[in-house]
N, CA, C and O atoms as CSV, one atom per row, in Angstrom:
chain,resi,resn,atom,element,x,y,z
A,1,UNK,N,N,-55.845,-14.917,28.194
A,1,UNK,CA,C,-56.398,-14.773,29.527
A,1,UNK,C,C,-56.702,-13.317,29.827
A,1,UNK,O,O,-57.740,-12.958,30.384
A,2,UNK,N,N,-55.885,-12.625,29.488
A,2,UNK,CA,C,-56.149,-11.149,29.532
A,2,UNK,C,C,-57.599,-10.688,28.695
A,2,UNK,O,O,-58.515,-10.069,29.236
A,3,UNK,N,N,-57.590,-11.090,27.401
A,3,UNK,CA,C,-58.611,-10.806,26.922
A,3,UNK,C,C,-60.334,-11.269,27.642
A,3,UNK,O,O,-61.427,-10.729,27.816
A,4,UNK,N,N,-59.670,-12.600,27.874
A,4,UNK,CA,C,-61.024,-13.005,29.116
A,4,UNK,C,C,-61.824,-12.255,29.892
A,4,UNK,O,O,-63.042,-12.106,29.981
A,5,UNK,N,N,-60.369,-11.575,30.729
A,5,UNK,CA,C,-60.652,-10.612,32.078
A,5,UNK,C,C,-60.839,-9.058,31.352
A,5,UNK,O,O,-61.446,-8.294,32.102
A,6,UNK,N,N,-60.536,-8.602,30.373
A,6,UNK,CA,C,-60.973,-7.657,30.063
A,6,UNK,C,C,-62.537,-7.689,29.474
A,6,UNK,O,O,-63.289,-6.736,29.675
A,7,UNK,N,N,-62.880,-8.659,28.864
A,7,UNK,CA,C,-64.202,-8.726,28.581
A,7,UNK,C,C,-64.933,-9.018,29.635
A,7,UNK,O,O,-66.021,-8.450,29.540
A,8,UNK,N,N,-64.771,-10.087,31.279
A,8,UNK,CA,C,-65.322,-10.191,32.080
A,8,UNK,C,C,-65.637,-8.713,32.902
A,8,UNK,O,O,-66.830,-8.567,33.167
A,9,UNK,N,N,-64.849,-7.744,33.283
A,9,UNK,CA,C,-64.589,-6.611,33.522
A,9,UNK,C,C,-65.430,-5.406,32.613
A,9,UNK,O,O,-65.925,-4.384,33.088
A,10,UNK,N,N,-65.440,-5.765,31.385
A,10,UNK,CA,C,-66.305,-4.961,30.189
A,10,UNK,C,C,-67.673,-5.678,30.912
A,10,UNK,O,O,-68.365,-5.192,31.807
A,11,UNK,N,N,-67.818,-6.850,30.306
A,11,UNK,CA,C,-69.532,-6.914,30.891
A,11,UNK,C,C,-69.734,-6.297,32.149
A,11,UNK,O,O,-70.497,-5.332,32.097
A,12,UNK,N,N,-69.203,-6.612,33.430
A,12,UNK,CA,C,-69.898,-6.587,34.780
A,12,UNK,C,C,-69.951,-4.990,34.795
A,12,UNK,O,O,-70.937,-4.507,35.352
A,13,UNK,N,N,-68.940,-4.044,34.210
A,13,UNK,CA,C,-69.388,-2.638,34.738
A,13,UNK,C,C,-70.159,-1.913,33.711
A,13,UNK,O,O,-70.380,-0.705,33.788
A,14,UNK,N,N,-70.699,-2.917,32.430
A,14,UNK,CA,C,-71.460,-2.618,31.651
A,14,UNK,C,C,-72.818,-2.643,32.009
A,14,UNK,O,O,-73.358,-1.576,31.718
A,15,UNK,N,N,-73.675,-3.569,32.600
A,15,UNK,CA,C,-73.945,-4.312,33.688
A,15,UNK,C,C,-74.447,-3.568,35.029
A,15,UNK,O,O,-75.593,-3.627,35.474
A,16,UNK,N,N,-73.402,-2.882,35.565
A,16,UNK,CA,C,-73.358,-2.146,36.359
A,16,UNK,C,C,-73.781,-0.864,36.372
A,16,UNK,O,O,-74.197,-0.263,37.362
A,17,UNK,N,N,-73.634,-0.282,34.849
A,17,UNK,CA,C,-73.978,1.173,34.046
A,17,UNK,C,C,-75.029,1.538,34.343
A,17,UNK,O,O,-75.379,2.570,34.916
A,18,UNK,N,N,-75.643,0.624,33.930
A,18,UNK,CA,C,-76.598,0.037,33.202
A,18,UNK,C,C,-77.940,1.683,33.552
A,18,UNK,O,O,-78.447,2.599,32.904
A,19,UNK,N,N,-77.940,1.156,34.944
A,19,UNK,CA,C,-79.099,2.305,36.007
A,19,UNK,C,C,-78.224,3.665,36.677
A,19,UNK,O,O,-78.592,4.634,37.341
A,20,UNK,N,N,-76.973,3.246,36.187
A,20,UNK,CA,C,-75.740,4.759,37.181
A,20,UNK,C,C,-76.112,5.904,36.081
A,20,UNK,O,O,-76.300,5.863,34.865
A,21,UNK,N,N,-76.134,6.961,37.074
A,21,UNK,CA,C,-75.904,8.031,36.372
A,21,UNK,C,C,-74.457,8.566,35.526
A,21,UNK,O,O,-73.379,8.013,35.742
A,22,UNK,N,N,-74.630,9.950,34.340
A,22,UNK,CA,C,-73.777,10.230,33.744
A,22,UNK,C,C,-72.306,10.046,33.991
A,22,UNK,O,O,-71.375,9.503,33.397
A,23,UNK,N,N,-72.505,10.838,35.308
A,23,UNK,CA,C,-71.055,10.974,36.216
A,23,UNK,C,C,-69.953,9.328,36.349
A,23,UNK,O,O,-68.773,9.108,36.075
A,24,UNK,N,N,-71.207,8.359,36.966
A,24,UNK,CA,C,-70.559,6.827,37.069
A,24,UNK,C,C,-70.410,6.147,35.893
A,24,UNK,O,O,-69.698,5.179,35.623
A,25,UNK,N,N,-71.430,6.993,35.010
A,25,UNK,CA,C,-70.739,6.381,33.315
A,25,UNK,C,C,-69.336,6.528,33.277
A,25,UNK,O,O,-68.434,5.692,33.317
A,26,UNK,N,N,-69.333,7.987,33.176
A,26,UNK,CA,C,-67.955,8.837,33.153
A,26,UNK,C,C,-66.854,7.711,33.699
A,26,UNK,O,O,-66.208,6.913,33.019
A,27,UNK,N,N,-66.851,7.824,34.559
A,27,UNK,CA,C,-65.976,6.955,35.950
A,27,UNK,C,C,-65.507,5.822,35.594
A,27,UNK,O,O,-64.323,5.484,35.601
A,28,UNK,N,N,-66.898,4.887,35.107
A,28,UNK,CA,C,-66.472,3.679,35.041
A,28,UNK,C,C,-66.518,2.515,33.805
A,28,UNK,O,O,-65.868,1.523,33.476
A,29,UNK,N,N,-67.902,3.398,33.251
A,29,UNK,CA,C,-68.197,2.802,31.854
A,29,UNK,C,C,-67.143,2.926,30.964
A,29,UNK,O,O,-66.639,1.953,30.404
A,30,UNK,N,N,-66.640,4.522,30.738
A,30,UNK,CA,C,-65.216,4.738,29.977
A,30,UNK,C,C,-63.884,4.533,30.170
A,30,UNK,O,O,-63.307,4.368,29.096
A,31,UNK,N,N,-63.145,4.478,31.158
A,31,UNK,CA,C,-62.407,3.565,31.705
A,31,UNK,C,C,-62.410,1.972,31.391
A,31,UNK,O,O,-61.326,1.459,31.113
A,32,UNK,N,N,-63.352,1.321,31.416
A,32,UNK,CA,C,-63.622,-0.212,30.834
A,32,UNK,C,C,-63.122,-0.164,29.042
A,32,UNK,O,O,-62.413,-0.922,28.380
A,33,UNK,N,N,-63.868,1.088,28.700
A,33,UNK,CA,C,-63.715,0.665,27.523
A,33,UNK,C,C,-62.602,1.209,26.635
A,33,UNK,O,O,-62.382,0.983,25.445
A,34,UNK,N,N,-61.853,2.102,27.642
A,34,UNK,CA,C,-60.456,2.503,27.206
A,34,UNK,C,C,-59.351,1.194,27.396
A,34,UNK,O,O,-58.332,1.169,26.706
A,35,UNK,N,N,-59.560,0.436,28.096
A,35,UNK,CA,C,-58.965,-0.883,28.486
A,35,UNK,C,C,-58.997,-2.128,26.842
A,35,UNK,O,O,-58.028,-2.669,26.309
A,36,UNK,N,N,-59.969,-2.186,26.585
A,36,UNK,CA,C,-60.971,-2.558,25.658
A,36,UNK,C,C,-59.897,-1.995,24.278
A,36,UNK,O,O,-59.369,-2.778,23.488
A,37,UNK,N,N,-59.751,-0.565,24.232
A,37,UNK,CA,C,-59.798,0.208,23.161
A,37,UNK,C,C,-58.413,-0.171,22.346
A,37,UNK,O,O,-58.304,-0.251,21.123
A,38,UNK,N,N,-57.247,-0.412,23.467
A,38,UNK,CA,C,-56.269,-0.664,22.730
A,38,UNK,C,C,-56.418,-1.780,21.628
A,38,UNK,O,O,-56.046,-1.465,20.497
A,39,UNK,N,N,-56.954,-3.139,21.840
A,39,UNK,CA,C,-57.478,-3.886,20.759
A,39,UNK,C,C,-57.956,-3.712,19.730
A,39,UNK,O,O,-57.533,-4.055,18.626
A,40,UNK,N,N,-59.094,-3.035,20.063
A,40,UNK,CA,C,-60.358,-3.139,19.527
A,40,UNK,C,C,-59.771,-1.829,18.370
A,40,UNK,O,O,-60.067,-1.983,17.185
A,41,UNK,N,N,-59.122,-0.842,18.693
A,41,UNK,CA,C,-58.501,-0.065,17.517
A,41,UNK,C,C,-57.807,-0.646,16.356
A,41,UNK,O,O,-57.835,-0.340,15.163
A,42,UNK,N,N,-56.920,-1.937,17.275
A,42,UNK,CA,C,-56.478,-2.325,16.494
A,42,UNK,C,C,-56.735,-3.396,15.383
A,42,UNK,O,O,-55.969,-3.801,14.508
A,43,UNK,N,N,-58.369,-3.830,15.735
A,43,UNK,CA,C,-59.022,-4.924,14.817
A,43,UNK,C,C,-59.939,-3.398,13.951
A,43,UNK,O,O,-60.522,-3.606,12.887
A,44,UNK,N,N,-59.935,-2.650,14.282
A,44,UNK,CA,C,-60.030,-1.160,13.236
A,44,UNK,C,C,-59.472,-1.115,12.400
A,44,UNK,O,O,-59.908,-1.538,11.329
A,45,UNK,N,N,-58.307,-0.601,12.525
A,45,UNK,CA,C,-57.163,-0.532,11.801
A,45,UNK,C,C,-57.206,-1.545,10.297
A,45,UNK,O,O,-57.372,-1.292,9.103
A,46,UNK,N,N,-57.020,-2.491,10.907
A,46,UNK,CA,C,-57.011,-4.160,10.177
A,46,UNK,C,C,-57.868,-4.049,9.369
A,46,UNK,O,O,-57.526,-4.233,8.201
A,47,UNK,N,N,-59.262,-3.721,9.640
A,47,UNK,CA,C,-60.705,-3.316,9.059
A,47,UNK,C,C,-60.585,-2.309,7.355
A,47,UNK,O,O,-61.051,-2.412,6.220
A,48,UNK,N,N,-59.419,-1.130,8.311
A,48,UNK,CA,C,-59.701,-0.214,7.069
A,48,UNK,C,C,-58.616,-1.035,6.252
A,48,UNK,O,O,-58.925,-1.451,5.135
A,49,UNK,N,N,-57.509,-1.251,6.709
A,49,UNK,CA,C,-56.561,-2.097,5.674
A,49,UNK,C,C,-56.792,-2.386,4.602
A,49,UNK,O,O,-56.391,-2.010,3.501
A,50,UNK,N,N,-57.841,-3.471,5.135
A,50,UNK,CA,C,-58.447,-4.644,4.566
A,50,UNK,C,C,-59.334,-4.180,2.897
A,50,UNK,O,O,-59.418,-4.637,1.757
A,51,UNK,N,N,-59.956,-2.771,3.847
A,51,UNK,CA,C,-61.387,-2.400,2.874
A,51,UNK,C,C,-60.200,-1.311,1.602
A,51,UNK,O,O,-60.410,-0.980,0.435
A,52,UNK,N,N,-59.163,-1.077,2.398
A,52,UNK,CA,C,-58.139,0.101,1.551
A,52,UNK,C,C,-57.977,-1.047,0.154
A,52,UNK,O,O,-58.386,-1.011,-1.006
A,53,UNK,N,N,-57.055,-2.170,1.057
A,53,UNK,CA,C,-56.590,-3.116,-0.050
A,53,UNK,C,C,-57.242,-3.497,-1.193
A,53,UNK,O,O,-56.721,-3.671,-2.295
A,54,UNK,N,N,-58.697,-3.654,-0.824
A,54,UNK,CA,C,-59.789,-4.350,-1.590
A,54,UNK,C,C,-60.479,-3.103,-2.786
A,54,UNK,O,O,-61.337,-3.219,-3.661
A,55,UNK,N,N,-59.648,-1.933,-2.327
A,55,UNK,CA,C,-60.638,-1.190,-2.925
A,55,UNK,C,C,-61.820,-0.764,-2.855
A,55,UNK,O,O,-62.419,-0.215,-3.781
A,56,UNK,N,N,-62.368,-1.039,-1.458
A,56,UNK,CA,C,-63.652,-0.668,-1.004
A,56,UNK,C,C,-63.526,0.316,-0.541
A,56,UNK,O,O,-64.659,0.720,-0.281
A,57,UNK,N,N,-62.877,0.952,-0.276
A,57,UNK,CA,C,-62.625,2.836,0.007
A,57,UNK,C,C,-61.618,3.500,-0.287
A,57,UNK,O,O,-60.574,2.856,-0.181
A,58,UNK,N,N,-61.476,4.866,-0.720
A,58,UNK,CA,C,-60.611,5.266,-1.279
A,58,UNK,C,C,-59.533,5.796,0.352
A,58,UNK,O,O,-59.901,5.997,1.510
A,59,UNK,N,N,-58.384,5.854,-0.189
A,59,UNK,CA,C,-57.230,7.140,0.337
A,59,UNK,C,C,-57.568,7.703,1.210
A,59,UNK,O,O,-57.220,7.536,2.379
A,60,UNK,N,N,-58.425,8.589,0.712
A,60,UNK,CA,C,-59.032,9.822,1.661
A,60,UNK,C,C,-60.093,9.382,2.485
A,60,UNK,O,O,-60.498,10.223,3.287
A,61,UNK,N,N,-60.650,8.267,2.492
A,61,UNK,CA,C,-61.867,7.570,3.114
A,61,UNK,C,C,-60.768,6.873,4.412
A,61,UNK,O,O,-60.974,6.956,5.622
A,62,UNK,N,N,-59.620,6.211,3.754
A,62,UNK,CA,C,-58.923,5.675,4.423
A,62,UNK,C,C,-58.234,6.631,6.099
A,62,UNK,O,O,-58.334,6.488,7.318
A,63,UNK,N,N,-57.585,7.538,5.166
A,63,UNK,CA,C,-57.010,8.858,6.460
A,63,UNK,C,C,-58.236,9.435,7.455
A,63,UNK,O,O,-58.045,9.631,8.655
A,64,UNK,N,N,-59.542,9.683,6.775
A,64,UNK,CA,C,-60.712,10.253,7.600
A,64,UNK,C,C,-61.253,9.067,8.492
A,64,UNK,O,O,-62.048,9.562,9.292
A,65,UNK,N,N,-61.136,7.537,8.705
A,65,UNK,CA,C,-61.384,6.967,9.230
A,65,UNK,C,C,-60.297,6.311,10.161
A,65,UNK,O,O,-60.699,5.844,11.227
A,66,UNK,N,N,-59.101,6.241,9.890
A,66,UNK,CA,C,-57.974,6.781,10.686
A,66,UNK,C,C,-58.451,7.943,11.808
A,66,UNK,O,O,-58.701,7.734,12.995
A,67,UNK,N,N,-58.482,8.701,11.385
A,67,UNK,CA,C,-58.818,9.894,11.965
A,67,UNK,C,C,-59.992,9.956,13.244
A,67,UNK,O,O,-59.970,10.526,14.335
A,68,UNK,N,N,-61.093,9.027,12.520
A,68,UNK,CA,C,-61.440,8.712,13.419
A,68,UNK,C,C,-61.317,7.875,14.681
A,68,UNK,O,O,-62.011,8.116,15.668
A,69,UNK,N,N,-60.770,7.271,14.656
A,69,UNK,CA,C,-59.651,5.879,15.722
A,69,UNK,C,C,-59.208,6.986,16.633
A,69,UNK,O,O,-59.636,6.990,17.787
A,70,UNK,N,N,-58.230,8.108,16.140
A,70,UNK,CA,C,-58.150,8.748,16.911
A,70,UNK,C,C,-58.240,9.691,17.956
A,70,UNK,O,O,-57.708,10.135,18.974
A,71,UNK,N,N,-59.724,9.804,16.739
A,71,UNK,CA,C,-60.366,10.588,17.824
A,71,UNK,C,C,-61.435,10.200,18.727
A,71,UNK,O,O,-62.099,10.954,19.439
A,72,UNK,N,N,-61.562,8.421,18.574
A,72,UNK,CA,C,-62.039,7.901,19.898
A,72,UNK,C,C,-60.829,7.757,20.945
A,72,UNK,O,O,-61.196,8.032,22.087
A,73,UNK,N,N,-59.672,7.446,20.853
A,73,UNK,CA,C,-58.317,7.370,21.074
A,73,UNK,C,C,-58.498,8.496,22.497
A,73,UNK,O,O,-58.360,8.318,23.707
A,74,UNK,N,N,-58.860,9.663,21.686
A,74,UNK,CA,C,-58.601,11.115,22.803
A,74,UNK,C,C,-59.978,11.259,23.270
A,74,UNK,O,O,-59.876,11.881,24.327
A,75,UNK,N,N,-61.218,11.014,23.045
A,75,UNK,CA,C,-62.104,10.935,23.468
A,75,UNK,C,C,-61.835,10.060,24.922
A,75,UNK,O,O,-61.584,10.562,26.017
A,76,UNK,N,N,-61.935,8.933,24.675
A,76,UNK,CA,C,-61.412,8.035,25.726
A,76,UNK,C,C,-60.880,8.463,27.140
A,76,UNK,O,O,-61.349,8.573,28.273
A,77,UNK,N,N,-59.567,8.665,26.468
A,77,UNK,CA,C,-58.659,9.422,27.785
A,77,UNK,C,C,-59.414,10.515,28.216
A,77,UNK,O,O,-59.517,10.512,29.443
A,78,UNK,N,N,-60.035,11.540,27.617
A,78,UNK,CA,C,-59.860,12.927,28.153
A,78,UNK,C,C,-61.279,12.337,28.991
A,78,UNK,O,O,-61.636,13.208,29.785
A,79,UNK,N,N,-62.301,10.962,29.052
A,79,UNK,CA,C,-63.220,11.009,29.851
A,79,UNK,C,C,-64.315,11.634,29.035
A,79,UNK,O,O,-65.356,11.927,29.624
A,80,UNK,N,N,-64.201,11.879,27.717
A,80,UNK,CA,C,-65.315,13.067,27.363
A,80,UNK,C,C,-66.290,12.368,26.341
A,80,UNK,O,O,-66.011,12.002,25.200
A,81,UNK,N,N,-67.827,12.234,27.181
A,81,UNK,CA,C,-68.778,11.334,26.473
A,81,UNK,C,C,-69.390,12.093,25.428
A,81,UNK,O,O,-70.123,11.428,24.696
A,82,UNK,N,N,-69.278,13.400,25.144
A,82,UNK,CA,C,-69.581,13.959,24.280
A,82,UNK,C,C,-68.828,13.774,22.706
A,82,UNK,O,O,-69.241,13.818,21.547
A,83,UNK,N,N,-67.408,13.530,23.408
A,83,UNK,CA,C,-66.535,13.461,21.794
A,83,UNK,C,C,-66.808,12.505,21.647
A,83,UNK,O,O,-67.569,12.453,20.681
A,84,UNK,N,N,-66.540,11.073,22.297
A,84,UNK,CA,C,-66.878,9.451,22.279
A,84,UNK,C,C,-68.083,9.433,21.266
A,84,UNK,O,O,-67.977,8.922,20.151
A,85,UNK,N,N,-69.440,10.129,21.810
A,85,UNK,CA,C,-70.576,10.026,20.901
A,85,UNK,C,C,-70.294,10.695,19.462
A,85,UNK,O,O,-70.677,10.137,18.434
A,86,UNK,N,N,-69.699,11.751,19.449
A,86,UNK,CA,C,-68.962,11.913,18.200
A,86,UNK,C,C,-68.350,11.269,16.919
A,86,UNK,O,O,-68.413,11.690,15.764
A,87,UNK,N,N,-67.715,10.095,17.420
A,87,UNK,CA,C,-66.946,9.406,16.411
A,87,UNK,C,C,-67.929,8.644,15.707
A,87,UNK,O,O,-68.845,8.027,16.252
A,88,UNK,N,N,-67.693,8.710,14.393
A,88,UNK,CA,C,-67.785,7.437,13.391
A,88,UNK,C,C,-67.736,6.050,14.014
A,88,UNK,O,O,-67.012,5.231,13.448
A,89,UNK,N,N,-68.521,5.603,15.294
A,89,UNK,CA,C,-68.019,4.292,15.284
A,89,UNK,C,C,-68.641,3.315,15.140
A,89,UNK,O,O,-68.223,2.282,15.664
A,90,UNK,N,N,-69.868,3.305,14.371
A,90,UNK,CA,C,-70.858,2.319,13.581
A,90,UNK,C,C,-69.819,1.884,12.411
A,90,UNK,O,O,-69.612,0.716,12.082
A,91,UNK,N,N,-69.357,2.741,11.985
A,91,UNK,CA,C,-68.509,2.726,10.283
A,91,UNK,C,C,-67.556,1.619,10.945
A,91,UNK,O,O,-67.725,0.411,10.776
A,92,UNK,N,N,-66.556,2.173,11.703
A,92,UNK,CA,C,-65.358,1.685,12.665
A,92,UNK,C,C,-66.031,0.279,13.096
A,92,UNK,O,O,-65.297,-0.644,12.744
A,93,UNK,N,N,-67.074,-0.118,13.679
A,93,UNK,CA,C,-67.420,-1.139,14.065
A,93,UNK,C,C,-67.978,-1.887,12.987
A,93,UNK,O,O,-68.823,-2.686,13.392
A,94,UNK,N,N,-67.813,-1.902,11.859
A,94,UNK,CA,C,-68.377,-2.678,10.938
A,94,UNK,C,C,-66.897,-2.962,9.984
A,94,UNK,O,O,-66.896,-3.859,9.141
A,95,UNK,N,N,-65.944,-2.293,10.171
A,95,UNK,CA,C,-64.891,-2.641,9.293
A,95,UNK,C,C,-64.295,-3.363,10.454
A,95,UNK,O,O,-63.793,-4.439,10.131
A,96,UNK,N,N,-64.201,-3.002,11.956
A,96,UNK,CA,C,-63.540,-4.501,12.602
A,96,UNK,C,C,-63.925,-5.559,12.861
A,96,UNK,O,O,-63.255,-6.488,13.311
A,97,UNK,N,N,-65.188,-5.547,12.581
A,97,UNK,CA,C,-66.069,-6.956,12.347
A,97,UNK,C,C,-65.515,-8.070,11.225
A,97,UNK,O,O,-65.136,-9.239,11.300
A,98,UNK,N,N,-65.695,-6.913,9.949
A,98,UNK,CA,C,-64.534,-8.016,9.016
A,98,UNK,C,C,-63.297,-8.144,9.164
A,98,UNK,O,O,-62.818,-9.277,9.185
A,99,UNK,N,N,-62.692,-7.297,9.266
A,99,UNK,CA,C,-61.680,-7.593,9.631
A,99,UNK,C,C,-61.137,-9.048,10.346
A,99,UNK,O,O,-60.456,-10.000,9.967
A,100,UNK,N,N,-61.890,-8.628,11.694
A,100,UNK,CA,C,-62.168,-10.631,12.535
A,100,UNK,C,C,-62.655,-11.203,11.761
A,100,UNK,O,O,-62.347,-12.325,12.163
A,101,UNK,N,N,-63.226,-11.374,10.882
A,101,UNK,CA,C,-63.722,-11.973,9.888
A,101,UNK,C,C,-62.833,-13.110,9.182
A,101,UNK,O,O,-62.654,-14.318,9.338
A,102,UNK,N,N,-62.365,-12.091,8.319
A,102,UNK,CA,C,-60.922,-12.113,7.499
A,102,UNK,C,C,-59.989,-13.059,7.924
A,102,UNK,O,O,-59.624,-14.110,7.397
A,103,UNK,N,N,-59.553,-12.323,9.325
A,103,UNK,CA,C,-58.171,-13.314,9.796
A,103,UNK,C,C,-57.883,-14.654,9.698
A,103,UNK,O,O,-58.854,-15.396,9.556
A,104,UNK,N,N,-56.755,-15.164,9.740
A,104,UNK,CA,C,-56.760,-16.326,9.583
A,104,UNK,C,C,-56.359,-16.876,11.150
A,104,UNK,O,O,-55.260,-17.056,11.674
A,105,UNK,N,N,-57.751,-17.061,11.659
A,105,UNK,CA,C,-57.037,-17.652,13.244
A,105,UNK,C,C,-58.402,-18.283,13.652
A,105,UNK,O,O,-59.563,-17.945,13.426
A,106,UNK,N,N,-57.703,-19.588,14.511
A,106,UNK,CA,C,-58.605,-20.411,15.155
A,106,UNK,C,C,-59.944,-19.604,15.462
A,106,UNK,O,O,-60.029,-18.420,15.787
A,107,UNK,N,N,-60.964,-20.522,15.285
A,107,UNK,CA,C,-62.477,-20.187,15.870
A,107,UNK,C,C,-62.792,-19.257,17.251
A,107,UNK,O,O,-63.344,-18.180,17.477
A,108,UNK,N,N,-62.131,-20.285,18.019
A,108,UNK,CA,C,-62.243,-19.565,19.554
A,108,UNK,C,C,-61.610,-18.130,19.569
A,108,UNK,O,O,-61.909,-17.146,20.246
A,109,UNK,N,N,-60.921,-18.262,18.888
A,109,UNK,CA,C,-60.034,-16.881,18.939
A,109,UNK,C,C,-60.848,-16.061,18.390
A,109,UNK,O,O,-61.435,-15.416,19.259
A,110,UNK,N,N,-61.205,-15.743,17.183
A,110,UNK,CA,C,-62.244,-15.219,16.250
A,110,UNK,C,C,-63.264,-14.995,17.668
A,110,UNK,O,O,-63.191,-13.851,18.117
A,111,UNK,N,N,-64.267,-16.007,18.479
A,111,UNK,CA,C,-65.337,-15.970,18.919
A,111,UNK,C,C,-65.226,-14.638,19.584
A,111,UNK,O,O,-65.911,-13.615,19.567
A,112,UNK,N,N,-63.636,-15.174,20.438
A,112,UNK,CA,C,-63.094,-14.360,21.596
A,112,UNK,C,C,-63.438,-12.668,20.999
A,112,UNK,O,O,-64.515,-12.093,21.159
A,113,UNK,N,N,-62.261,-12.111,20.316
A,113,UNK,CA,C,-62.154,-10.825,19.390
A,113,UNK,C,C,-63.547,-10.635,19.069
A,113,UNK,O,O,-63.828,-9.484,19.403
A,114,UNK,N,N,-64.852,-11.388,18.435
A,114,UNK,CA,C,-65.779,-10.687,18.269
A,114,UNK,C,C,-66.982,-10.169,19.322
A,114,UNK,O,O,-67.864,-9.344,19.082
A,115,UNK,N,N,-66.652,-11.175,21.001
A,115,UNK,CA,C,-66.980,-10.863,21.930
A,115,UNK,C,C,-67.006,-9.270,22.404
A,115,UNK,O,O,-67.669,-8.272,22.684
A,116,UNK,N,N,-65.579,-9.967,22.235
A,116,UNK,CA,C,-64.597,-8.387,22.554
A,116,UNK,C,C,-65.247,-7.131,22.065
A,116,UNK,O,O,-65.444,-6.240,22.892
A,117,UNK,N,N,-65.747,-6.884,20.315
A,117,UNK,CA,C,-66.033,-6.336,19.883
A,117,UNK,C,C,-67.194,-5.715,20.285
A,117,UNK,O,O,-67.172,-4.554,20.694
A,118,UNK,N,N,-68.429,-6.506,20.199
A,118,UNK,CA,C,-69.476,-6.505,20.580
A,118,UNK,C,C,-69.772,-5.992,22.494
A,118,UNK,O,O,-70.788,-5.521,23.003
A,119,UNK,N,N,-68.640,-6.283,23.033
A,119,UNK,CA,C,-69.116,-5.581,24.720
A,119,UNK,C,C,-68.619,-4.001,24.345
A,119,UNK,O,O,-69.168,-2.985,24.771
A,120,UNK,N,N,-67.732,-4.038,23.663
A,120,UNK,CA,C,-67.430,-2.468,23.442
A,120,UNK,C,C,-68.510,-1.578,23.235
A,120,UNK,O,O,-68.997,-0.622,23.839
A,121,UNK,N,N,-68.777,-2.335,21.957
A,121,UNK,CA,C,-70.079,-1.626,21.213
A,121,UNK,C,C,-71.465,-1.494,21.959
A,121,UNK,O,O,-72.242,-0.561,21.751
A,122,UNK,N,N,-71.665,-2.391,22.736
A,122,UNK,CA,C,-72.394,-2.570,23.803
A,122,UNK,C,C,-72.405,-1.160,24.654
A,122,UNK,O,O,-73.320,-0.336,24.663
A,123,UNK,N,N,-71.244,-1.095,25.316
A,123,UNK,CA,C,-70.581,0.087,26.114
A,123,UNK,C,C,-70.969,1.100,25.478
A,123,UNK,O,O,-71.630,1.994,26.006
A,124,UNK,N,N,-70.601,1.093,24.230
A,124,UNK,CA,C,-70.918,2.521,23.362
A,124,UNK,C,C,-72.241,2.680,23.483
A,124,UNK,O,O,-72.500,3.511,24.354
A,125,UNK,N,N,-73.376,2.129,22.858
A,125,UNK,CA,C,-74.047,2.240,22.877
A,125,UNK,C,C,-74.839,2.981,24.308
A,125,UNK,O,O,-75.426,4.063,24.354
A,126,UNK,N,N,-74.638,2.084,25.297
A,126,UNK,CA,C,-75.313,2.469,26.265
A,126,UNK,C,C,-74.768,3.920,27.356
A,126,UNK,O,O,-75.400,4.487,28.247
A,127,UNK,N,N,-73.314,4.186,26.812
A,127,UNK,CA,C,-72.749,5.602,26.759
A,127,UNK,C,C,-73.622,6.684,26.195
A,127,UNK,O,O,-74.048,7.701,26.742
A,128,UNK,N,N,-73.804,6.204,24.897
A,128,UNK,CA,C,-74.550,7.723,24.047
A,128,UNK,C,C,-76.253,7.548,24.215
A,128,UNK,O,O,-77.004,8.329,23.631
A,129,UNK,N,N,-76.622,6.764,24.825
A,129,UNK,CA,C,-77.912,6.701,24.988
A,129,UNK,C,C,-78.248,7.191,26.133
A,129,UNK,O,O,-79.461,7.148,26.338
A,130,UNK,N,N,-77.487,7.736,27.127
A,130,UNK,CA,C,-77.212,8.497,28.159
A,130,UNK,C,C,-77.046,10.134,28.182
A,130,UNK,O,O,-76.921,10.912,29.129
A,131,UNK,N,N,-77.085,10.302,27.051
A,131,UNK,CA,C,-76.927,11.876,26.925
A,131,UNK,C,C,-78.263,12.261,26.565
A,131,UNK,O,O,-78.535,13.447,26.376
C-alpha cells in the first residue's frame, strides 16, 4: 500500500512539474523522488549484484557503480539538480530493471516495482531536461 501511495504521489507531482519552474522542481519534484529513492536504490543494488555475480562487470565496475547510488543518495538530500543530473543513472536504471526482472516474486509485484521504477526515471528525466 505504501508503494501504491508513493507512486500515486510520484505521478501527480510529476504531473505537476511538468510546466513549474526550476525552483518548484527543486521543492517538489526531488523530494518525491527521494521518497521513491530508498527502494529504487535498493532494486540497484540487486541490479549490480546480480550483473557482479554473473560476471557481467568486474569489481571495480561494481564499487564505481556503488558509488554511484551514492551519489544520487546525496544528490537527493542536499536538493542539488545539478549533482542528480550527474549520476550514472541510465547504467543504474538498466541494472534495476533486471534485477525486477530476475526476482522471484508474483507478477503484480514485479508490475508494481517496475512502475515504481519507471515514475522515478520519469522524474529524472524531466529534472535534467530542466537545466
Amino acid at each position: 500500500m505504501k508503494t501504491l501511495t508513493t507512486l500515486a504521489v510520484l505521478t501527480a507531482l510529476l504531473i505537476s512539474s511538468a510546466c513549474a519552474g526550476l525552483t518548484a522542481r527543486q521543492e517538489i519534484l526531488i523530494p518525491s523522488m527521494e521518497i521513491a529513492w530508498v527502494n529504487v536504490s535498493r532494486d540497484c543494488e540487486r541490479g549490480i549484484q546480480l550483473a557482479l555475480d554473473t560476471e557481467d562487470i568486474t569489481v571495480v565496475q561494481a564499487a564505481g557503480l556503488r558509488s554511484e547510488i551514492i551519489a544520487m543518495d546525496s544528490a537527493l538530500q542536499a536538493r542539488d539538480i545539478l549533482k542528480v543530473a550527474d549520476v550514472n543513472w541510465h547504467r543504474l536504471h538498466q541494472l534495476a530493471l533486471v534485477a525486477i526482472e530476475e526476482r522471484d516474486i508474483g507478477y503484480n509485484v514485479k508490475k508494481i516495482l517496475k512502475l515504481r521504477l519507471t515514475k522515478f526515471h520519469e522524474a529524472y528525466v524531466t529534472l535534467v531536461k530542466s537545466l
